[in-house]
C-alpha positions as CSV (number, residue, x, y, z in Angstrom):
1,X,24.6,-29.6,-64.1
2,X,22.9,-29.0,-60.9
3,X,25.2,-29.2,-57.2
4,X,24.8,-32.9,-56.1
5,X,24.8,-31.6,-52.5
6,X,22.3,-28.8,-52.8
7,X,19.3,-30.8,-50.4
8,X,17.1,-29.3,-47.6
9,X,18.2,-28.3,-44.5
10,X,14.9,-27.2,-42.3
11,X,11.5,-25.8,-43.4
12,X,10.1,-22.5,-41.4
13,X,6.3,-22.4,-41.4
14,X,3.8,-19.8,-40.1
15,X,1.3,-21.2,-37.9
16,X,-1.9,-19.7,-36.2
17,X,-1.8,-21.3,-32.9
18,X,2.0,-22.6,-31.6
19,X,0.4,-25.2,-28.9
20,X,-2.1,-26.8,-31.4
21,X,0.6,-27.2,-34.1
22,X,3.2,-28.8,-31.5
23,X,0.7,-30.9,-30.2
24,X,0.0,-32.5,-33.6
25,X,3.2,-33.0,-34.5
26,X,4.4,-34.1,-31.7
27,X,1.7,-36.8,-30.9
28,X,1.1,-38.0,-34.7
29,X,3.9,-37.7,-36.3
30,X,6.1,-38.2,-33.2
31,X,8.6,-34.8,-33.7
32,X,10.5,-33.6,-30.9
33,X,9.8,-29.8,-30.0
34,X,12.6,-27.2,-28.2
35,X,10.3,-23.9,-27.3
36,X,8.6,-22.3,-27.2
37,X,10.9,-19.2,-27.2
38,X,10.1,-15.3,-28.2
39,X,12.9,-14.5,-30.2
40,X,12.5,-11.2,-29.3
41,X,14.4,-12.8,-26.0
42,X,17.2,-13.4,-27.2
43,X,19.3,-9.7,-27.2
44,X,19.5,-7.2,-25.0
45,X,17.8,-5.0,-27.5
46,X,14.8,-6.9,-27.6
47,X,14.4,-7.6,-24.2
48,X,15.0,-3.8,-23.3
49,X,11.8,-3.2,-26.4
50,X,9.8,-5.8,-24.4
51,X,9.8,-4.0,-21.5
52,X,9.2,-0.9,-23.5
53,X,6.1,-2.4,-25.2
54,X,4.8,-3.5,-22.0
55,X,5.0,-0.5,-19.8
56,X,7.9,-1.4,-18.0
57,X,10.5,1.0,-19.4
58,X,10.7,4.4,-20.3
59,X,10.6,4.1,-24.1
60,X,6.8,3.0,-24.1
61,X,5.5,4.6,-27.4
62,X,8.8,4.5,-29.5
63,X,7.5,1.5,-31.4
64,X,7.9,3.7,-34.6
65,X,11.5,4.3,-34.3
66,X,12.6,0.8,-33.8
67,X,13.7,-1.4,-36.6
68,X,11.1,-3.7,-38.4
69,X,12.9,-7.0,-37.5
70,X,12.9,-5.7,-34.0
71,X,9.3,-5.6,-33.8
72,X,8.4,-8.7,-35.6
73,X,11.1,-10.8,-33.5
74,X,9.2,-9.3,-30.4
75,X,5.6,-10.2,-31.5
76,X,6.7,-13.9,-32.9
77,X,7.0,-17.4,-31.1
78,X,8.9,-20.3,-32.5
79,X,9.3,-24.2,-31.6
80,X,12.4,-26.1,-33.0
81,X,11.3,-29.3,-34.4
82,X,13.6,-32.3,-34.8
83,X,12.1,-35.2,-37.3
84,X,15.5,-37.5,-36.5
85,X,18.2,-37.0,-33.7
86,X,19.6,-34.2,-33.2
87,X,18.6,-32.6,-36.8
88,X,16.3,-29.6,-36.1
89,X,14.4,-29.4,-39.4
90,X,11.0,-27.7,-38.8
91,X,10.5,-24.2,-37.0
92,X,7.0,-23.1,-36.3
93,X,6.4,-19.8,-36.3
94,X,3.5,-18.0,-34.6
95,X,3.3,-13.8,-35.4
96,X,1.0,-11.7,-33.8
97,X,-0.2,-8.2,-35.0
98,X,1.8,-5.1,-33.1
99,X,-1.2,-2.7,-32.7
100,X,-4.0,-5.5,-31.5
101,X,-1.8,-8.5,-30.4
102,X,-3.8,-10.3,-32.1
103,X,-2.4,-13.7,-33.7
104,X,-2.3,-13.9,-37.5
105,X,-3.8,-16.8,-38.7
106,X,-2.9,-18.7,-41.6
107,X,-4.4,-17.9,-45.2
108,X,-4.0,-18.0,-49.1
109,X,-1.7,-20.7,-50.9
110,X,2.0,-20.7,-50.1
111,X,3.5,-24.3,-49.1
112,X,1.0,-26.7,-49.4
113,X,2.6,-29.1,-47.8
114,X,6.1,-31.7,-47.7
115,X,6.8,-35.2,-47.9
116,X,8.2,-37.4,-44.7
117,X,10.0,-40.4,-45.3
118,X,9.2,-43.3,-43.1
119,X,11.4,-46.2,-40.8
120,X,10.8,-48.9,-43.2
121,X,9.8,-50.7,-40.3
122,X,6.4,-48.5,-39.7
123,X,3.8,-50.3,-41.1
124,X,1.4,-48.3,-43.6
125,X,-1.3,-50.2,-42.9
126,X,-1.2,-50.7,-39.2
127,X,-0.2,-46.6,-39.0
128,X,-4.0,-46.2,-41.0
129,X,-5.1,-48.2,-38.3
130,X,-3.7,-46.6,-35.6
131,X,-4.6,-43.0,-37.0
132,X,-7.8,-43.5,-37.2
133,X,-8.2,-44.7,-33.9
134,X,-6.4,-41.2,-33.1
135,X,-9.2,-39.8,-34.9
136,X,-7.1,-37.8,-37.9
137,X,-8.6,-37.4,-41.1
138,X,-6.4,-39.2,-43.6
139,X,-6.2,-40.9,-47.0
140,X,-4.6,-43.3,-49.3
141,X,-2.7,-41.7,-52.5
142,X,-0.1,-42.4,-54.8
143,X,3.6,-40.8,-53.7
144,X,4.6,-37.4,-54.7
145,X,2.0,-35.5,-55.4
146,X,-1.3,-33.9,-54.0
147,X,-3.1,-37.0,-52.4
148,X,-6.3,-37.0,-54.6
149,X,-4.9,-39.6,-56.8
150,X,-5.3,-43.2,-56.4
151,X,-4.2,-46.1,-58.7
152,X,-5.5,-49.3,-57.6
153,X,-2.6,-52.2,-57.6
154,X,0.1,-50.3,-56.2
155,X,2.5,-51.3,-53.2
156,X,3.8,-48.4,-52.6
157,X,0.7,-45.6,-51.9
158,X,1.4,-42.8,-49.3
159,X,-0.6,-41.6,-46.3
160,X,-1.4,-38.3,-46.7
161,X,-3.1,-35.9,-43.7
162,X,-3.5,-32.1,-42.9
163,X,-1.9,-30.3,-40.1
164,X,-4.3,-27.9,-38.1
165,X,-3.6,-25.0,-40.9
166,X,-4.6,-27.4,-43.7
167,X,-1.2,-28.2,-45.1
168,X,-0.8,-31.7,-46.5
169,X,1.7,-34.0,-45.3
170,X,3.0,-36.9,-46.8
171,X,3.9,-39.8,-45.0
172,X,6.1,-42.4,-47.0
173,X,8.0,-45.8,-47.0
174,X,11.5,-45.2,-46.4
175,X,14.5,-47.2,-48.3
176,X,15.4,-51.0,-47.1
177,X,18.5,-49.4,-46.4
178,X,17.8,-46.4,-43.8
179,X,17.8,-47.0,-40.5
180,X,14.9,-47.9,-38.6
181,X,15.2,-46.3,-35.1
182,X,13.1,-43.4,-35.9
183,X,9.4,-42.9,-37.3
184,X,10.7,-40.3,-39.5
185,X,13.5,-40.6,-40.9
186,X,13.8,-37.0,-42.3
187,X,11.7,-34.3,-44.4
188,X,12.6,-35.2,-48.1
189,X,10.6,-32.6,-50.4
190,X,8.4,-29.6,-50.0
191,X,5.1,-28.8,-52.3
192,X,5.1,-25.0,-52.8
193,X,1.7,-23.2,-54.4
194,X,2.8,-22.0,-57.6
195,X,0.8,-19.2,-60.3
196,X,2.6,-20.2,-63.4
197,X,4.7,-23.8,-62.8
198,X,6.7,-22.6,-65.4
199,X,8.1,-19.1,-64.3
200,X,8.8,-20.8,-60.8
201,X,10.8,-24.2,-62.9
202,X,12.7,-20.9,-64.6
203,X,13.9,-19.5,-61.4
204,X,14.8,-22.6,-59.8
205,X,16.8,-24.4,-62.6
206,X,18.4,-21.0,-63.0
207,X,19.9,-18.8,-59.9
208,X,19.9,-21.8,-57.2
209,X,20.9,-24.3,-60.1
210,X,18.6,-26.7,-59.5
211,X,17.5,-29.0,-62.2
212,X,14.1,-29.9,-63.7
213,X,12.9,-33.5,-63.2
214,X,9.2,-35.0,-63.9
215,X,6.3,-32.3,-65.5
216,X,2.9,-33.8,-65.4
217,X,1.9,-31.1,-68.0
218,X,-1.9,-31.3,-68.8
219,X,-1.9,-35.1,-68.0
220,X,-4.2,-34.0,-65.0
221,X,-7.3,-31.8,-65.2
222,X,-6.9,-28.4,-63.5
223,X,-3.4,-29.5,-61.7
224,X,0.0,-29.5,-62.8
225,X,3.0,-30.9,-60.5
226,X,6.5,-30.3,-62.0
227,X,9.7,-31.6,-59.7
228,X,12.8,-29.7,-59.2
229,X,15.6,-32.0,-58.2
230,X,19.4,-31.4,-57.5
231,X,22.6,-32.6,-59.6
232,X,22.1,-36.5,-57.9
233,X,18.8,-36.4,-59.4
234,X,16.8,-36.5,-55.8
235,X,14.0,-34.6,-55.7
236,X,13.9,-31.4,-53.4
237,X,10.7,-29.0,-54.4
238,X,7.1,-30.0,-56.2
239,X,6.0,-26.8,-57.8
240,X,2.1,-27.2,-57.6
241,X,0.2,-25.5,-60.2
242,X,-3.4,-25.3,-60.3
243,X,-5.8,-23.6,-62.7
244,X,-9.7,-22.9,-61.7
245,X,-12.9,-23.7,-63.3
246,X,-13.1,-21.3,-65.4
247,X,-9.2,-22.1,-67.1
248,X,-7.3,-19.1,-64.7
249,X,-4.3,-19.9,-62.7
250,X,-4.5,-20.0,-58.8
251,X,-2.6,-17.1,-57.8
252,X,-0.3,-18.3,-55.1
253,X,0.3,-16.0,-52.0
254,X,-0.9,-15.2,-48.5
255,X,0.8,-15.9,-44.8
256,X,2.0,-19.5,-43.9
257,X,5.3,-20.1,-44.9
258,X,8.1,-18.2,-43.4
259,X,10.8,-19.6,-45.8
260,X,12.2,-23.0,-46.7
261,X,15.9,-23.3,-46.5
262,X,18.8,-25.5,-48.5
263,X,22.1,-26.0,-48.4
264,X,24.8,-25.8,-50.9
265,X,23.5,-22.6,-52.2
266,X,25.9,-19.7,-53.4
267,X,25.3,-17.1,-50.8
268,X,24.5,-14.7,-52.7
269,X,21.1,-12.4,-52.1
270,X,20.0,-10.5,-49.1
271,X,20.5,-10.8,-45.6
272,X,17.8,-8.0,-44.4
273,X,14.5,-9.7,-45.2
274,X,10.8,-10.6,-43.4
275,X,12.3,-14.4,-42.7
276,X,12.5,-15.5,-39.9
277,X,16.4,-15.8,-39.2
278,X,17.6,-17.9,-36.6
279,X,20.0,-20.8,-36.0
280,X,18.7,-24.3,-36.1
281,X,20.0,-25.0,-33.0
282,X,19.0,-24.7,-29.0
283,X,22.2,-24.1,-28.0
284,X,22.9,-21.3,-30.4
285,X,20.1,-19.5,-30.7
286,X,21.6,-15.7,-29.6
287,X,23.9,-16.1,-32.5
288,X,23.2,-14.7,-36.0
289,X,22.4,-17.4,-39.0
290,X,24.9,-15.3,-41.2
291,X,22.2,-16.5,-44.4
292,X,21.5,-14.6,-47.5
293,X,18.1,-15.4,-48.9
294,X,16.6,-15.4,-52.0
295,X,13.1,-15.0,-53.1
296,X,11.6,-16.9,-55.9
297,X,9.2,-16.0,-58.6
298,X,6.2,-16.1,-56.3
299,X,7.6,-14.3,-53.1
300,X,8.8,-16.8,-51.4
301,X,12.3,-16.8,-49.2
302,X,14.5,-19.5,-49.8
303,X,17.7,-19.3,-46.8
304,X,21.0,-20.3,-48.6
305,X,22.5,-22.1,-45.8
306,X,26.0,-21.5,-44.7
């Protein structure tokens, strides 16, 4: 049996422009932001390379000789989000390319999106209301899956709307039981882009020990959505498979997520990687995470949280 206390500690996703993604979050979906911050900034090493980069130093042109994590620290930006208190759970990640300084923009399927639950106090229907007054783009679905699916009769349909890299989020009712002081109450699931659903419900229900939960199968034409939940039964990834017209998978790939990250992982796999490794916390972000990560069938990094 699956940990019961494997769940999700923070998403990391790549964004192509830090100020319009903060801004969105912050006004609709009401998340607090600590950044932006160069993590690059945060050694002596990197600040002496800064200086380099820029022409202020003597080691302008040793680019080459410095370490790849180095040089990607230098030319990223992050914000800390925090959906509920003091919990830091989303980190945006802007990247810029080293020879142009160019920012990389978002592309190709990777995380398609993640699940919010709601105060039970919010309101669905005044929220549609006050959305579109906001002007956002947003529609009516049933809860846990893509958004394109609507059963007339239900009480319980999500709102679902795109960040400004496309990326679906989904906006539901919380339990009678949570508390009702914040709009979100906490990121519950993440939707990865999967090639073949199941190769990715292999790896996960075998090295992280997760289990496998519902598997639409071929109930719905040209999409498949198989849950991967812990040992408690709660549900912590949606592998989304799609096929296209003419019957061939999706493949899944591209830049936009840096790595999603749970806790009560075994910590075993590697702690050099292209994730972005930082502590989910303002006040400590100098020290070292001290993470292994994994990568799953796909390519993606998964952080197994101390």
């Amino acid at each position: 049996m699956a940990p019961a206390n494997i769940r999700l500690d923070h998403i990391a996703i790549q964004v192509t422009s830090l100020e319009r993604s903060t801004r969105f979050y912050q006004d609709i979906l009401h998340i607090r932001f600590f950044g932006p911050v160069c993590p690059g900034d945060l050694s002596v090493t990197g600040r002496l390379f800064g200086k380099a980069v820029s022409g202020q130093g003597l080691f302008k042109g040793v680019i080459g000789g410095l370490s790849s994590r180095a040089i990607q620290n230098h030319y990223s930006r992050i914000a800390l989000g925090s959906t509920h208190d003091d919990r830091y759970d989303l980190l945006l990640v802007e990247q810029r390319y080293p020879k142009t300084d160019a920012t990389k923009s978002v592309d190709g399927n990777t995380i398609f999106g993640f699940s919010c639950s709601l105060s039970p106090a919010v309101d669905m229907e005044i929220l549609g209301w006050d959305l579109d007054s906001a002007g956002v783009s947003f529609r009516y679905g049933d809860p846990g899956l893509d958004g394109s699916i609507y059963t007339p009769g239900r009480s319980d349909h999500s709102i679902y709307l795109r960040d400004p890299d496309g990326r679906t989020i989904e906006l539901k009712t919380g339990q009678v039981n949570q508390a009702e002081t914040e709009f979100i109450l906490s990121i519950d699931t993440v939707t990865l882009h999967t090639t073949c659903p199941d190769t990715s419900k292999q790896f996960y229900t075998g090295k992280p020990g997760l289990e496998p939960g519902t598997d639409s199968q071929n109930q719905i034409p040209g999409k498949r959505f198989v849950w991967i939940n812990n040992g408690s039964g709660e549900k912590i990834l949606l592998l989304y498979g799609q096929t296209s017209a003419d019957g061939n998978p999706i493949v899944s790939g591209g830049y936009g997520l840096d790595h999603i990250a749970l806790q009560g992982l075994s910590e075993e796999g590697e702690a050099d990687t292209t994730a972005t490794d930082i502590l989910m916390n303002p006040e400590k972000l100098e020290q070292k995470t001290g993470s292994r990560y994994i990568r799953d069938s796909d390519g993606f990094w998964i952080e197994c949280c101390r």
